[in-house]
C-alpha positions as CSV (number, residue, x, y, z in Angstrom):
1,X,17.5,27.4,-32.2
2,X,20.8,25.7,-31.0
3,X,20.1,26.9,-27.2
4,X,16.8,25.1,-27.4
5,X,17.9,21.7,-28.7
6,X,21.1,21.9,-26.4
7,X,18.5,22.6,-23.6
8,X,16.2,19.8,-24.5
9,X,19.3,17.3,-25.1
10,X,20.6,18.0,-21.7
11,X,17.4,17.2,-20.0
12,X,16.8,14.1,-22.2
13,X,20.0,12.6,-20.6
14,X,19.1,13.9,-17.0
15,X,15.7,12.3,-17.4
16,X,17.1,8.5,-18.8
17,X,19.1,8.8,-15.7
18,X,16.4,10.0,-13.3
19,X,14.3,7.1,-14.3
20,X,16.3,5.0,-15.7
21,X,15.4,4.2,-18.7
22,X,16.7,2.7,-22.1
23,X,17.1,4.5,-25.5
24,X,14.6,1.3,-26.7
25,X,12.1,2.4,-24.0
26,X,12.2,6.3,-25.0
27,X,11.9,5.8,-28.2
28,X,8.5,4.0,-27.5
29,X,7.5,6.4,-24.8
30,X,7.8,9.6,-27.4
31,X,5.6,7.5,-29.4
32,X,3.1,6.5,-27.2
33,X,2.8,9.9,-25.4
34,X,3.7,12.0,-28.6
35,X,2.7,10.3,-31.7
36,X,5.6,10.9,-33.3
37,X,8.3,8.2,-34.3
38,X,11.7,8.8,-33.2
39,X,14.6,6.0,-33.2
40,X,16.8,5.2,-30.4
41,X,19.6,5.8,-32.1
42,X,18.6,9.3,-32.7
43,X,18.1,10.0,-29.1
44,X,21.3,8.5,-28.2
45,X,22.6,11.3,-30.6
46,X,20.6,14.1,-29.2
47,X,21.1,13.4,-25.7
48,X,24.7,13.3,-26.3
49,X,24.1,16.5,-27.8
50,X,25.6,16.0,-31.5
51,X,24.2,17.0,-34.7
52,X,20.9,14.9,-36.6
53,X,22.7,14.4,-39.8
54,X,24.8,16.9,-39.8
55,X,21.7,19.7,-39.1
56,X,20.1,20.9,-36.2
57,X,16.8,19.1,-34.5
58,X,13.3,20.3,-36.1
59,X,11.0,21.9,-33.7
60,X,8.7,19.1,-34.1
61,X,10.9,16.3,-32.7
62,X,12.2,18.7,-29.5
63,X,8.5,19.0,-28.5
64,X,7.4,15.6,-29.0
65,X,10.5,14.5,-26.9
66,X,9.9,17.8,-24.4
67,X,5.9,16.7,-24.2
68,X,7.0,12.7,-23.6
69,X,8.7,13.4,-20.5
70,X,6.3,15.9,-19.1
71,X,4.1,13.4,-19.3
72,X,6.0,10.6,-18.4
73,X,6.5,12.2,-15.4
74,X,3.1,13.7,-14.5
75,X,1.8,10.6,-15.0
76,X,4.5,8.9,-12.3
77,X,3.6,11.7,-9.9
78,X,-0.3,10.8,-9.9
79,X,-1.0,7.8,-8.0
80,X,-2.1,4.3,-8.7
81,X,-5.4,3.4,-9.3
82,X,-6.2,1.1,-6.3
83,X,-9.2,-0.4,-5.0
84,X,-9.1,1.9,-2.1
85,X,-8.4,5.0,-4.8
86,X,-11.5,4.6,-6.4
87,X,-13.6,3.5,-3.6
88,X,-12.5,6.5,-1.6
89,X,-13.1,8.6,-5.1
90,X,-17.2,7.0,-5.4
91,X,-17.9,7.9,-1.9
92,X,-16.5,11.4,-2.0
93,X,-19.0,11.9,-5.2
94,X,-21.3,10.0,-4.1
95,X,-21.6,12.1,-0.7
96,X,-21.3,15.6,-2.6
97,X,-24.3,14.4,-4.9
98,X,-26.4,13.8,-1.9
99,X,-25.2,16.4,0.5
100,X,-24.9,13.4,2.7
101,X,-21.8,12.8,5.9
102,X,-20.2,9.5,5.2
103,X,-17.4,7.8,7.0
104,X,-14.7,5.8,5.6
105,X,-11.8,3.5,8.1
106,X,-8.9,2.1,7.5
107,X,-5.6,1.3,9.2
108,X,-2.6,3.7,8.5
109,X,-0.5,2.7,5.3
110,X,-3.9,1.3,3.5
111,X,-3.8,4.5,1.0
112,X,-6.7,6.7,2.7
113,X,-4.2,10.3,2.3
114,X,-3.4,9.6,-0.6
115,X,-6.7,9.0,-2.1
116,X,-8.3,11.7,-0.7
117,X,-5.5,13.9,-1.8
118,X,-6.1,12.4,-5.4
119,X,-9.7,13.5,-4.9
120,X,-8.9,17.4,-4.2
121,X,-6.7,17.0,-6.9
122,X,-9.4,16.5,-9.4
123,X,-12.6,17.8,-7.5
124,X,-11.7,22.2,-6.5
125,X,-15.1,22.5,-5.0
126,X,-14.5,20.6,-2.0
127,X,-11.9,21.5,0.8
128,X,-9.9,19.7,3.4
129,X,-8.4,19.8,6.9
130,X,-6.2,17.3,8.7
131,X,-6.7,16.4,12.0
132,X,-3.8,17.2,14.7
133,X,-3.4,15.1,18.0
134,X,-3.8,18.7,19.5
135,X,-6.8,20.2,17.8
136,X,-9.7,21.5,20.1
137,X,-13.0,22.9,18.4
138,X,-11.0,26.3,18.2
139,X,-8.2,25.0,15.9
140,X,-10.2,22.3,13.9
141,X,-12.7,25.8,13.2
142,X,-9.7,28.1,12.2
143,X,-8.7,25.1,9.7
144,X,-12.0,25.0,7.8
145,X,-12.1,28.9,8.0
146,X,-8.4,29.5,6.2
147,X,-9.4,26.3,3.5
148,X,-12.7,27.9,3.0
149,X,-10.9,31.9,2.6
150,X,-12.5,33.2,5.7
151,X,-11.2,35.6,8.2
152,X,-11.3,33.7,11.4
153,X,-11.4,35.9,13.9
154,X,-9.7,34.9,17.4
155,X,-11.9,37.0,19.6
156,X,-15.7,35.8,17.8
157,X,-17.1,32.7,19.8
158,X,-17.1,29.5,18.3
159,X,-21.0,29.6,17.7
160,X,-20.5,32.8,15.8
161,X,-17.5,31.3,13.6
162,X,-20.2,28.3,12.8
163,X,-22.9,31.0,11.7
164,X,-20.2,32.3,9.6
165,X,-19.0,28.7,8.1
166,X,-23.0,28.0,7.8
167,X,-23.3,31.0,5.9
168,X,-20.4,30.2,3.5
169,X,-20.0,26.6,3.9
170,X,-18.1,24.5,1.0
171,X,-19.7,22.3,-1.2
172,X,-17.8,19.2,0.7
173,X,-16.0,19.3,3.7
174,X,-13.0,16.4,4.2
175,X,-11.9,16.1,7.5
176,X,-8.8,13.3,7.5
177,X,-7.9,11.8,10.6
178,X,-10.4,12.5,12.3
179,X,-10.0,10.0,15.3
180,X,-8.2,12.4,16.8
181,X,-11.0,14.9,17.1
182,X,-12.4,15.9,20.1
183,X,-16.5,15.1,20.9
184,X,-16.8,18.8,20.6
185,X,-15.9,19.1,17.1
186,X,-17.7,16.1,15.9
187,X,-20.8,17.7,17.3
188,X,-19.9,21.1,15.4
189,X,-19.5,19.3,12.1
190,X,-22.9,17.9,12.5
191,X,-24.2,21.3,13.1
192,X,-22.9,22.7,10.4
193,X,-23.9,20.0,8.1
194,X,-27.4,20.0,9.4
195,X,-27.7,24.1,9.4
196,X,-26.4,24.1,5.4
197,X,-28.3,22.9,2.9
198,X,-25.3,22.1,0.5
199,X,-22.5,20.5,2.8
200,X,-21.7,17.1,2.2
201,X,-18.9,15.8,4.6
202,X,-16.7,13.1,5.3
203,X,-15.2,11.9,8.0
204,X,-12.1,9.9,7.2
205,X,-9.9,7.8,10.1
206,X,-8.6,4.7,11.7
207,X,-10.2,2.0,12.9
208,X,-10.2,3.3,16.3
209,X,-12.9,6.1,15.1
210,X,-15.7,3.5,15.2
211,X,-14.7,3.4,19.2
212,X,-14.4,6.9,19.9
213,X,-18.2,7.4,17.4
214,X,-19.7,4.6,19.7
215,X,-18.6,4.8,23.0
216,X,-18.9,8.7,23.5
217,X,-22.6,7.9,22.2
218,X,-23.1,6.0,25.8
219,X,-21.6,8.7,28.1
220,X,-22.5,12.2,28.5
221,X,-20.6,13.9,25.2
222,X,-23.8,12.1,23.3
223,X,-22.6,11.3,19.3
224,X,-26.2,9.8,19.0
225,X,-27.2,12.5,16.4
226,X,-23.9,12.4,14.5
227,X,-23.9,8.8,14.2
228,X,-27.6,9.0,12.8
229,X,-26.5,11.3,10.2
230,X,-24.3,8.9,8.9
231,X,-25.4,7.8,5.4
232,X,-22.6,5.5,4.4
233,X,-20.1,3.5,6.8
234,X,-16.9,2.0,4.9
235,X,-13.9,0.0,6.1
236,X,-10.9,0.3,3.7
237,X,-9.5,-3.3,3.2
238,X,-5.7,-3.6,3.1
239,X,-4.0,-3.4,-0.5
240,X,-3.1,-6.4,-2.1
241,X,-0.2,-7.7,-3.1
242,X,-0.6,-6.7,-7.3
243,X,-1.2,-3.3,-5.9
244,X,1.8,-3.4,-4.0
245,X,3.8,-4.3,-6.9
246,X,2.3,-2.1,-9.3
247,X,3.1,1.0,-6.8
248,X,6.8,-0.5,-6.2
249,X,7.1,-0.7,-10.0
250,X,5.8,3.0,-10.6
251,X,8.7,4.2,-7.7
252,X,11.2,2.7,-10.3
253,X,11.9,-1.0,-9.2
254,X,10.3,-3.0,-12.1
255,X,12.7,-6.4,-11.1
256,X,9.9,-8.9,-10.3
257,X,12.2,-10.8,-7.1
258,X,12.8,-7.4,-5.7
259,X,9.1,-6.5,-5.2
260,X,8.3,-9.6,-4.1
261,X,10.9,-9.3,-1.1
262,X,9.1,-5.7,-0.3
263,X,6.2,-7.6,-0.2
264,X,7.2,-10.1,1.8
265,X,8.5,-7.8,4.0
266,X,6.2,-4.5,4.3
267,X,4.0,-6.0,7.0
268,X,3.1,-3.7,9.7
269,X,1.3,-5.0,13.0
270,X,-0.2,-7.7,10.7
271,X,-1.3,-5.7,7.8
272,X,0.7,-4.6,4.6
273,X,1.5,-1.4,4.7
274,X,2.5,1.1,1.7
275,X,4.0,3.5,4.2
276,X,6.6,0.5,4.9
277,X,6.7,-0.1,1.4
278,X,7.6,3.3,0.4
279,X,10.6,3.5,3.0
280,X,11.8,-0.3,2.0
281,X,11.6,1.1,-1.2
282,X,13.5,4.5,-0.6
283,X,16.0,2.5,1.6
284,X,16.8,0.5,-1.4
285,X,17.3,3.3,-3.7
286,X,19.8,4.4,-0.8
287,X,21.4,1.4,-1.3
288,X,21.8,1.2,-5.0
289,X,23.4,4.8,-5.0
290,X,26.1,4.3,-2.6
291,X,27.3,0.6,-4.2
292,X,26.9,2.4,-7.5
293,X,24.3,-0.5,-9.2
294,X,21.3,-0.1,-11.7
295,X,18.3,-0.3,-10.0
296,X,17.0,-3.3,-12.5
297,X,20.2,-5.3,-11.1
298,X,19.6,-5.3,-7.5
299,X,19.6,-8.4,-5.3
300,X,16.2,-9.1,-3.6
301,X,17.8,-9.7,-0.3
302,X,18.4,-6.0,0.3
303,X,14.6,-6.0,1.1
304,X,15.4,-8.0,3.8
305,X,18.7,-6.0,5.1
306,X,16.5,-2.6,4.8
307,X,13.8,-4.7,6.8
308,X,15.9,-4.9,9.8
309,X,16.8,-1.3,10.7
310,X,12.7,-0.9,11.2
311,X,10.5,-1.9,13.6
């Protein structure tokens, strides 16, 4: 009994520091995420690792302080809920419901990973590959063969690894970044999609993919049929700025000047960017560590000293 409440003190005071986060705010959290009403004063003691009273912690307070912070932190692990989240979320359903192949664009640092990543997360029947600058039909096929669990074969020709995928194909096939596919491949997932009567897929890239869908359409490596199998065409918008703030505040800066300044300052080419907001972010963590300050007292011009080391 006294290893397990020593255990759970000594995590208790690695995760206030972690996340910084008051006595006050715990003593909510435990509530919130555990029913079950705990004083800040008594987690000051237990997380200092002296007695409750004079006796040792119940059972029943260790877990509901043990499940709080699992759940704190599985919860800061999943992503925000953003527009482009859950409109990347209704397509992907939408298309497994109708065994349809939809395509959805978007600059880089407008969320598309990340949602779709969210999506496997919750949906197991539907598999993904990303898309390499060097991936030929070959590669792109031994990608959906290892996510689907079957044996690609290097010596089999590609037509007979497609009867194979046909045969077994997935309920949903994700392909991410796809403008960097080849016409080849784009032609193969249209084959396979057409041959199987339950693969839905979709096609997710930048902007550039409308180009590469509608210029190799005029020339000889013809993308007519693909792009007539297209049921759904979307164009991801960039996030806005309460978005922004609301993913700054779950990566631990909750001071309202700061995110503003990351805001101000996450612009990339023209759009706002959340890959440039998770480095300006990271860089000011950096920051606070080596001058030794809280994060909730940092000066919103460090957004702007982090801002000039990038491009």
């Amino acid at each position: 009994m006294q290893e397990k409440w020593i255990g759970v003190s000594e995590r208790l005071k690695e995760f206030l520091a972690q996340h910084s986060i008051s006595m006050r705010k715990m003593s909510a959290l435990v509530e919130e995420l555990s029913d079950t009403k705990v004083s800040a004063a008594s987690l000051s003691l237990l997380s200092r690792k002296q007695m409750n009273n004079g006796s040792v912690w119940g059972d029943d307070l260790l877990f509901a302080v043990s499940h709080a912070m699992q759940r704190y932190e599985e919860d800061a692990a999943r992503p925000l809920e953003t527009k482009n989240l859950k409109m990347i979320t209704t397509i992907c359903e939408e298309c497994i419901g109708k065994k349809s192949m939809h395509v959805v664009i978007g600059e880089s640092g407008f969320g598309k990973t990340t949602a779709f990543r969210e999506y496997l997360r919750r949906n197991k029947e539907a598999v993904a590959i990303t898309a390499d600058p060097t991936m030929k039909l070959r590669s792109m096929l031994q990608a959906i063969c290892e996510a689907v669990d079957i044996d690609y074969r290097m010596r089999a020709t590609p037509h007979k690894i497609v009867l194979d995928l046909i045969e077994r194909a997935p309920d949903q096939i994700i392909i991410d970044d796809a403008h960097r596919l080849t016409s080849m491949c784009f032609e193969t997932l249209r084959k396979i999609h057409d041959a199987s009567e339950k693969t839905s897929i979709i096609i997710l890239g930048q902007s550039c993919l409308i180009n590469k869908l509608t210029v190799s359409s005029n020339k000889e490596e013809n993308l007519t049929q693909l792009v007539s199998r297209i049921g759904l065409f979307v164009e991801l918008q960039a996030p806005d700025d309460a978005e922004i703030r609301g993913i700054i505040n779950k990566m631990g800066i909750a001071k309202r000047d700061v995110q503003d300044a990351i805001v101000k300052n996450c612009r990339v080419l023209g759009h706002k960017n959340l890959h440039r907001v998770e480095r300006l972010v990271n860089a000011i963590k950096e920051m606070a560590e080596t001058n030794n300050t809280p994060l909730n007292e940092v000066p919103d011009f460090w957004a702007d000293e982090a801002r000039k080391d990038m491009l």
